[in-house]
C-alpha positions as CSV (number, residue, x, y, z in Angstrom):
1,X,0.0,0.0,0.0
2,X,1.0,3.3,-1.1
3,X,0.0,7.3,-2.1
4,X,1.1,8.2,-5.1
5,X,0.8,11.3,-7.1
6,X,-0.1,11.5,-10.8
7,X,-0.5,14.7,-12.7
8,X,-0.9,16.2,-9.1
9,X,-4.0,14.1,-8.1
10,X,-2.9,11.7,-4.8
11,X,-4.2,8.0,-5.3
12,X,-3.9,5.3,-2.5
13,X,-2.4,2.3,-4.4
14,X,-2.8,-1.2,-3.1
15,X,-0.8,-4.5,-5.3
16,X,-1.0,-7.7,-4.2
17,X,2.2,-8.7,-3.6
18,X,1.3,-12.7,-4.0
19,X,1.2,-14.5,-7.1
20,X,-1.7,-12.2,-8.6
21,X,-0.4,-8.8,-8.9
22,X,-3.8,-7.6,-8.5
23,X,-3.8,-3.7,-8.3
24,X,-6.5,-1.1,-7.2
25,X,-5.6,2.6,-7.5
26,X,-8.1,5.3,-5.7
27,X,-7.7,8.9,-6.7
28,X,-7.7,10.8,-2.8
29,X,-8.7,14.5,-2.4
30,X,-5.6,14.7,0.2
31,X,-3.9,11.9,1.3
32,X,-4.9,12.2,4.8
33,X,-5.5,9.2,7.1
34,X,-9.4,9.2,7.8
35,X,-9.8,8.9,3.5
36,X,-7.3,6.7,3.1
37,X,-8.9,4.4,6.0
38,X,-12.2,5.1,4.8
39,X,-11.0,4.1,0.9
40,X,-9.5,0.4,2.6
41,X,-13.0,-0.1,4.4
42,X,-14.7,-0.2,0.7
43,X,-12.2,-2.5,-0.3
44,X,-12.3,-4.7,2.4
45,X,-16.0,-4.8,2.3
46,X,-16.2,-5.3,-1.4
47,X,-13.2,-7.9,-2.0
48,X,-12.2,-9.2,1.7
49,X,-9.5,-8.2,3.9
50,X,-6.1,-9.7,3.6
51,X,-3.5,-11.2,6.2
52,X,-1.4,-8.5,6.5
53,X,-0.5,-4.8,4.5
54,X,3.1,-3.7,3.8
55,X,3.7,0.1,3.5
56,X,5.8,2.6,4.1
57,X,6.7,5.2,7.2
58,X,4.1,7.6,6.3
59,X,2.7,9.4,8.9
60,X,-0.9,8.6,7.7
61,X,0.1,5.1,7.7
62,X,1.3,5.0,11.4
63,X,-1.5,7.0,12.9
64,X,-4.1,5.7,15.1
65,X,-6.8,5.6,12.5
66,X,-5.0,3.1,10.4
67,X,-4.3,1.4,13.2
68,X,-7.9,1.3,15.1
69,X,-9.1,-0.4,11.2
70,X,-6.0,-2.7,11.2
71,X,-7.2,-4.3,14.3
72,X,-10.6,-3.9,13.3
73,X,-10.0,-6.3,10.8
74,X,-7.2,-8.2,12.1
75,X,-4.8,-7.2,9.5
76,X,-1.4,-7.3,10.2
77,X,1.2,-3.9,9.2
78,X,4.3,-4.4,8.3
79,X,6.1,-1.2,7.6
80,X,9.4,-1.2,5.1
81,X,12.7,0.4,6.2
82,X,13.3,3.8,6.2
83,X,14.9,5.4,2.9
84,X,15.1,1.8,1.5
85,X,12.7,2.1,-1.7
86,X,13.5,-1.0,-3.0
87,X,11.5,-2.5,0.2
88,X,8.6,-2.0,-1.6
89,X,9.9,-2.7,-4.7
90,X,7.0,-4.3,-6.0
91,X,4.6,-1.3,-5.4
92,X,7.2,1.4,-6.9
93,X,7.4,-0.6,-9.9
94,X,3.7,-0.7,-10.4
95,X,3.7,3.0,-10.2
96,X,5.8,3.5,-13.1
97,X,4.0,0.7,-15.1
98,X,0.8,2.6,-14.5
99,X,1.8,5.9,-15.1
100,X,3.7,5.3,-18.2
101,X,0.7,3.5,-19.8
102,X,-1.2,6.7,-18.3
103,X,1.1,8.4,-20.8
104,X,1.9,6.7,-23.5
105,X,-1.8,5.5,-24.3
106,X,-3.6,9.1,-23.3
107,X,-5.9,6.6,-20.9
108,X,-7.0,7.1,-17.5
109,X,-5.7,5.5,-14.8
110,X,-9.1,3.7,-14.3
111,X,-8.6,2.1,-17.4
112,X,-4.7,1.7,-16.8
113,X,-5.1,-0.2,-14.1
114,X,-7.7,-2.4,-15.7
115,X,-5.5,-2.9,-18.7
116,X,-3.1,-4.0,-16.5
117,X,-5.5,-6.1,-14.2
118,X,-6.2,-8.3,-17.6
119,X,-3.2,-8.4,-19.2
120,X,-1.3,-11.9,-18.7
121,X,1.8,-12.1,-17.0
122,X,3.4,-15.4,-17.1
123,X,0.6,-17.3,-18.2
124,X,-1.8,-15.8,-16.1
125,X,-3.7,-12.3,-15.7
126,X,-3.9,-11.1,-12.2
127,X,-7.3,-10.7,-12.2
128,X,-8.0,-14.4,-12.4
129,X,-4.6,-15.3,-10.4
130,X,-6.7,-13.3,-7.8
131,X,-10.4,-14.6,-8.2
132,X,-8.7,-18.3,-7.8
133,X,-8.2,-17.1,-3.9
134,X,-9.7,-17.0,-1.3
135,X,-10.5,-13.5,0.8
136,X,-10.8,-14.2,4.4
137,X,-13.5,-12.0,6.2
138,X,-12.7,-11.6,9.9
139,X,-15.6,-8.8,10.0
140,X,-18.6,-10.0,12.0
141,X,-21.9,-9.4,10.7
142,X,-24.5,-8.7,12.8
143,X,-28.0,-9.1,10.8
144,X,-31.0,-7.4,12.6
């Protein structure tokens, strides 16, 4: 997990590092803590919450919001070393990819990021490398 900027708009950027390479990008109106949390709620509800997030030093991503909804959901944070980009290397690298598709094919990231979603990588989109696994929910549900 990561903020990024492109073309001076912050996204929240969430790969799966795993086999699937599954990506989700969420344009922010400031990359403040209380959106970002509120943008990982919607995915969690929508696709499932995983084992654990890696991220980066970020203030927003040390704060107690984030980490009230990591326990909320029982996700794990694992934080990369400081000034060590390459501990994320997976995530910075998805940046670029996106960004210079954003480029190079005048799209928008939306449809980047689904481009990149379908496209096969070693046999295998990420899109159906993800489906093919299963989301844990560790969110009770209380029906009234």
């Amino acid at each position: 997990m990561d903020v990024t900027n492109l073309y001076g708009h912050p996204y929240l950027t969430l790969v799966d590092c795993g086999p699937s390479r599954y990506a989700i990008w969420r344009r922010l109106r400031r990359s403040g803590a209380l959106e970002i949390v509120q943008h990982l709620e919607d995915v969690f509800l929508e696709r499932g919450a995983p084992a654990e997030i890696l991220t980066d030093n970020a203030t927003e991503f040390r704060g107690r919001a984030m980490m009230a909804f990591a326990a909320r959901w029982d996700v794990a944070m694992r934080f990369r070393a400081a000034y060590e980009p390459g501990g994320n290397g997976v995530v910075e690298r998805h940046h670029r990819t996106i960004k210079v598709m954003v480029a190079r094919q005048a799209c928008s990231v939306a449809e980047a990021v689904h481009r990149y979603n379908v496209t096969p990588k070693d046999g295998s989109d990420p899109a159906t490398a993800l489906r093919s696994t299963r989301c844990s929910d560790t969110l009770a549900v209380t029906l009234t």
